[in-house]
Backbone as CSV, one residue per row, in Angstrom:
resi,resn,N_x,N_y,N_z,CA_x,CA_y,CA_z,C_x,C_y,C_z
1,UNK,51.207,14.095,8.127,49.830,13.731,8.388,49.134,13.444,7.070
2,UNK,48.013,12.924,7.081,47.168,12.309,5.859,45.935,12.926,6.023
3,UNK,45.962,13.745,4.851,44.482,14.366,4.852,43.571,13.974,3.513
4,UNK,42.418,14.060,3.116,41.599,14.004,2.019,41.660,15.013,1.228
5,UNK,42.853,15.247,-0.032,42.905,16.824,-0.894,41.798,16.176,-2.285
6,UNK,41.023,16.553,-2.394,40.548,16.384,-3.639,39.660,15.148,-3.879
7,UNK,39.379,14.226,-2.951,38.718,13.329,-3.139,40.120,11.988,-2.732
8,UNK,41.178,12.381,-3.058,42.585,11.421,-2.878,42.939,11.400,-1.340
9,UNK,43.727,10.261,-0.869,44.287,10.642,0.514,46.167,11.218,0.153
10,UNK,46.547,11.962,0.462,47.850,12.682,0.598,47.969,12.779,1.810
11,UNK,49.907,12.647,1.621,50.323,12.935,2.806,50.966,14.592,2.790
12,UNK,50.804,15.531,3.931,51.751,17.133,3.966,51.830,17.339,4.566
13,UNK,53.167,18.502,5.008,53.237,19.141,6.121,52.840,20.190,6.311
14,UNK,52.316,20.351,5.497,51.298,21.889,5.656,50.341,21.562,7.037
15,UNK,50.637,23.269,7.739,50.195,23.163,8.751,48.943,24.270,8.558
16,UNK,49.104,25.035,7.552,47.793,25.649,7.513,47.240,25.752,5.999
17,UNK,46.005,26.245,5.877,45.479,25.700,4.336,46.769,26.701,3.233
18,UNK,46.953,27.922,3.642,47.414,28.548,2.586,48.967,27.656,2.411
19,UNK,49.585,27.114,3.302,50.733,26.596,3.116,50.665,25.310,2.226
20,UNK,49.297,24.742,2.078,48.711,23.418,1.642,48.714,23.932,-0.047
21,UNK,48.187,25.059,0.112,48.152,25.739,-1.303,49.309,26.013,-2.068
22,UNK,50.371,26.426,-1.472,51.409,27.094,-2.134,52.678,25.518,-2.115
23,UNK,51.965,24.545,-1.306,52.639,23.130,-1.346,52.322,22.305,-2.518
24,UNK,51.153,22.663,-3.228,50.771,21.882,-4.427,51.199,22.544,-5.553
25,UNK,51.838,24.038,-5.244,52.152,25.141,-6.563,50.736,25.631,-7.353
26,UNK,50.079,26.121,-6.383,48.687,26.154,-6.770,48.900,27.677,-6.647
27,UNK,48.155,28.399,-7.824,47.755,30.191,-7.940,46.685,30.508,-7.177
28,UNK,46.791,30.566,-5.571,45.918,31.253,-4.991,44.874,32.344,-5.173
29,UNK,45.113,33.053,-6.506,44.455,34.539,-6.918,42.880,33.730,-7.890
30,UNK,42.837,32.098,-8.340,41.801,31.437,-9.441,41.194,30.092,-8.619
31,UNK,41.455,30.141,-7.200,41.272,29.422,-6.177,39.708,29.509,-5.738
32,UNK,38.919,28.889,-5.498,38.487,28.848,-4.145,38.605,27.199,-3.298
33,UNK,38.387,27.574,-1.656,38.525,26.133,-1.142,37.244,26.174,-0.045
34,UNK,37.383,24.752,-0.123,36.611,23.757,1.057,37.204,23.504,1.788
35,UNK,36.739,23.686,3.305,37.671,22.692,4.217,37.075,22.353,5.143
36,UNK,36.350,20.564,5.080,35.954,20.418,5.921,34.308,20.738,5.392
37,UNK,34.434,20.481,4.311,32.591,20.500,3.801,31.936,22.028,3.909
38,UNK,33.265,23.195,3.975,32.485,24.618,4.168,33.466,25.024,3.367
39,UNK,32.820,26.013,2.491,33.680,27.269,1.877,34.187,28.132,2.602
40,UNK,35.808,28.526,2.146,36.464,29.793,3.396,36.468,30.467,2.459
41,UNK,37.049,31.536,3.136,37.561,32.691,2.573,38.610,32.648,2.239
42,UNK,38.990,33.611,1.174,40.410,33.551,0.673,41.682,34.305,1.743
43,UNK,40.928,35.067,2.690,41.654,35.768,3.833,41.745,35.325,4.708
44,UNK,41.148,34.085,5.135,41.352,33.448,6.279,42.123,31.835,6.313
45,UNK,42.666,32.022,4.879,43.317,30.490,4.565,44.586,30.309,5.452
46,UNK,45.234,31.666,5.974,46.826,31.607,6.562,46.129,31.068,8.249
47,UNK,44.831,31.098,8.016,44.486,31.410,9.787,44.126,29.808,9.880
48,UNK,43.477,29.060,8.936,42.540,27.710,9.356,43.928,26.803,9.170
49,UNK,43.698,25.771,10.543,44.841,24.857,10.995,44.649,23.670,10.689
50,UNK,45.448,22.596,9.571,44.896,21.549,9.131,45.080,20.396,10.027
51,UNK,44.412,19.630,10.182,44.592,18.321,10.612,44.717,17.087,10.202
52,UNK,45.003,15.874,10.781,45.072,14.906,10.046,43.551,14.670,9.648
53,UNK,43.463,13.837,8.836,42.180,13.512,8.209,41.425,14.522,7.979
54,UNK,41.604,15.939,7.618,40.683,17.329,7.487,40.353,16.635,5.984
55,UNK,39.346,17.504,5.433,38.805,17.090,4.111,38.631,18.403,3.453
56,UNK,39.797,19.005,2.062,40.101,19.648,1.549,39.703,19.633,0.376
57,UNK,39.130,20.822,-0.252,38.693,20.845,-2.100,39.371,21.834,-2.628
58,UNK,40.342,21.852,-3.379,40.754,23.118,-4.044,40.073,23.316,-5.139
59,UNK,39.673,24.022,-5.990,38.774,24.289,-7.111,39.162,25.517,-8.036
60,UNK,39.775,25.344,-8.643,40.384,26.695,-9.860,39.298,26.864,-10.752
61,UNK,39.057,28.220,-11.129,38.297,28.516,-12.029,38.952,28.462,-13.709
62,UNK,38.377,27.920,-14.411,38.544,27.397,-15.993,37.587,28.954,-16.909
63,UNK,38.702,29.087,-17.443,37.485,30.121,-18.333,37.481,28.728,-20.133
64,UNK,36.778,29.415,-20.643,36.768,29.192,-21.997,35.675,29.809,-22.685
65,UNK,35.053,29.051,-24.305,33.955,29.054,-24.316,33.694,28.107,-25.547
């Protein structure tokens, strides 16, 4: 299926967000996501079911200074 990750269209078989996460090799623990124009929770990522065309933001936190 073809969803919107990041502003890009991709294709995955991720069927739920956390599987979407661990499909890009992404560190779930510096995460937060969008899905669908709302912020989730980090506990409910195994639960929300993606669809085609869903609209996804992953967003890692950057330290520096």
């Amino acid at each position: 299926m073809q969803i919107n990750l990041n502003g890009k269209t991709v294709e995955t078989n991720s069927r739920f967000l956390m599987d979407l996460v661990e499909e890009q090799g992404l560190n779930p623990v510096s995460l937060i996501a969008e899905y669908n124009y709302e912020v989730v929770k980090q506990e409910s990522w195994g639960n929300i079911h993606i669809k085609d065309k869903d609209n996804v933001e992953l967003l890692s936190f950057v330290g520096g200074g």
